[in-house]
C-alpha positions as CSV (number, residue, x, y, z in Angstrom):
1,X,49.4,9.1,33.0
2,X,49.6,5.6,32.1
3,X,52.8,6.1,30.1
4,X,54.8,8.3,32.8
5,X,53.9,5.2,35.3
6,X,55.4,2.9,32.3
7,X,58.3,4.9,31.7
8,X,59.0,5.0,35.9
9,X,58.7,1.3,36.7
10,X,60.7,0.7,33.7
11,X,63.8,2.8,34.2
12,X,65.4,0.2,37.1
13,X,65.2,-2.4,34.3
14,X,66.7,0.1,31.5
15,X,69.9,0.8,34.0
16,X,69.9,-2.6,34.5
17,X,70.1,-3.5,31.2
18,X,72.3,-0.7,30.0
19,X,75.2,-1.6,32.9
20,X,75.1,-5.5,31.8
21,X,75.8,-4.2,28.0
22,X,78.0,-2.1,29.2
23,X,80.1,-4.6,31.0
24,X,79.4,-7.6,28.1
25,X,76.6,-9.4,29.8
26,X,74.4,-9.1,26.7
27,X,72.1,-12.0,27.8
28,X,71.7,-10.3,31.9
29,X,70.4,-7.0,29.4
30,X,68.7,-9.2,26.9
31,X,66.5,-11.3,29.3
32,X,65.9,-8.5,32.0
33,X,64.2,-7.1,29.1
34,X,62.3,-10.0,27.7
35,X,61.5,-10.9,31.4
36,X,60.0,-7.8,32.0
37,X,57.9,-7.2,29.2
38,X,56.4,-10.7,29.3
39,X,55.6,-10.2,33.8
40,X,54.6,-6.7,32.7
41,X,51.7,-8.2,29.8
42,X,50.9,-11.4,31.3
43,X,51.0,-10.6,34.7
44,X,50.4,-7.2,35.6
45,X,47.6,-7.1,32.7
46,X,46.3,-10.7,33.4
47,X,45.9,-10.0,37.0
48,X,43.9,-6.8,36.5
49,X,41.6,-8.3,34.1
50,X,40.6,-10.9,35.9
51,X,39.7,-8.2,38.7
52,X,38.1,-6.1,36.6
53,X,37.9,-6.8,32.4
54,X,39.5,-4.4,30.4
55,X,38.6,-1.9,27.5
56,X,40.6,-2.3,25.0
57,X,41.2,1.2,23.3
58,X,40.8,0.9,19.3
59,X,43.8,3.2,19.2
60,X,45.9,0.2,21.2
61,X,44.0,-2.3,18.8
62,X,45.0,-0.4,15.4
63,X,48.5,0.6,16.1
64,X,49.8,-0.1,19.1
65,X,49.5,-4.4,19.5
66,X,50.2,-4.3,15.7
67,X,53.7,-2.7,15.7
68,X,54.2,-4.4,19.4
69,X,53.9,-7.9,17.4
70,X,56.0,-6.5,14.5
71,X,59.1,-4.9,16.6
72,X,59.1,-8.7,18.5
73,X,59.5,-10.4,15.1
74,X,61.8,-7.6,14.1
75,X,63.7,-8.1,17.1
76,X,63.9,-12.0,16.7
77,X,64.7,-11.8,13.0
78,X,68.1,-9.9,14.8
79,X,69.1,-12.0,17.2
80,X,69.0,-14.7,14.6
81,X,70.5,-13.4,11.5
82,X,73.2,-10.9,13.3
83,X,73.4,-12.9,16.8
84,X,73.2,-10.0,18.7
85,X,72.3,-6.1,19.0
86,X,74.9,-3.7,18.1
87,X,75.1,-0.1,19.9
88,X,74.3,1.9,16.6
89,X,71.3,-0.5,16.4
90,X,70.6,-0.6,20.5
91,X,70.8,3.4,19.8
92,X,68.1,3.7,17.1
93,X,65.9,1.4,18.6
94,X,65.9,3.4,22.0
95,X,65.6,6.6,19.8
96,X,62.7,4.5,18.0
97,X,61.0,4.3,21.8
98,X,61.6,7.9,22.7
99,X,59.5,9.1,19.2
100,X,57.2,6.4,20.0
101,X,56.5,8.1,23.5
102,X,56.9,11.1,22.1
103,X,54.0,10.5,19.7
104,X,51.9,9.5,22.4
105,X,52.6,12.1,25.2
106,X,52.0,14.6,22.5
């Protein structure tokens, strides 16, 4: 359930970010989507924690946080060596996402 609310709040941002691409505003797409990750795990999760504290699956804790930290290193790694995202890249890493959610619908 948790993933389909994901997935809904998130789609605004995704057309967001896809139009800005689209019309060569690569840092509108870029920090719409940094923006709203960071609100999204520092906010959102911060402010319900200190509501009520959170259980932190060990699913989240093995694989989840772990390739969350790796695919942001990976992602700055890009930015730096290619200075910027291409649309065969953009394309794999969105495919990437829809396995990912895949995987955990499934």
């Amino acid at each position: 359930g948790l993933t389909l609310v994901a997935l809904g709040t998130s789609l605004p941002e995704m057309v967001t970010s896809i139009i800005a691409a689209i019309r060569r505003h690569t840092e509108i797409a870029l920090g719409n989507v940094l923006g709203s990750n960071i609100y999204n795990v520092l906010g959102i999760a911060g402010t319900t924690a200190a509501i009520q504290p959170l259980q932190i699956p060990s699913h989240m804790m093995h694989i989840d946080m772990p390739l969350m930290v790796a695919l942001s290193i990976l992602m700055v790694v890009i930015l730096i060596v290619w200075r910027g995202i291409s649309r065969l890249l953009g394309g794999a890493l969105l495919g990437g996402y829809g396995i990912y959610v895949t995987t955990l619908v499934a």
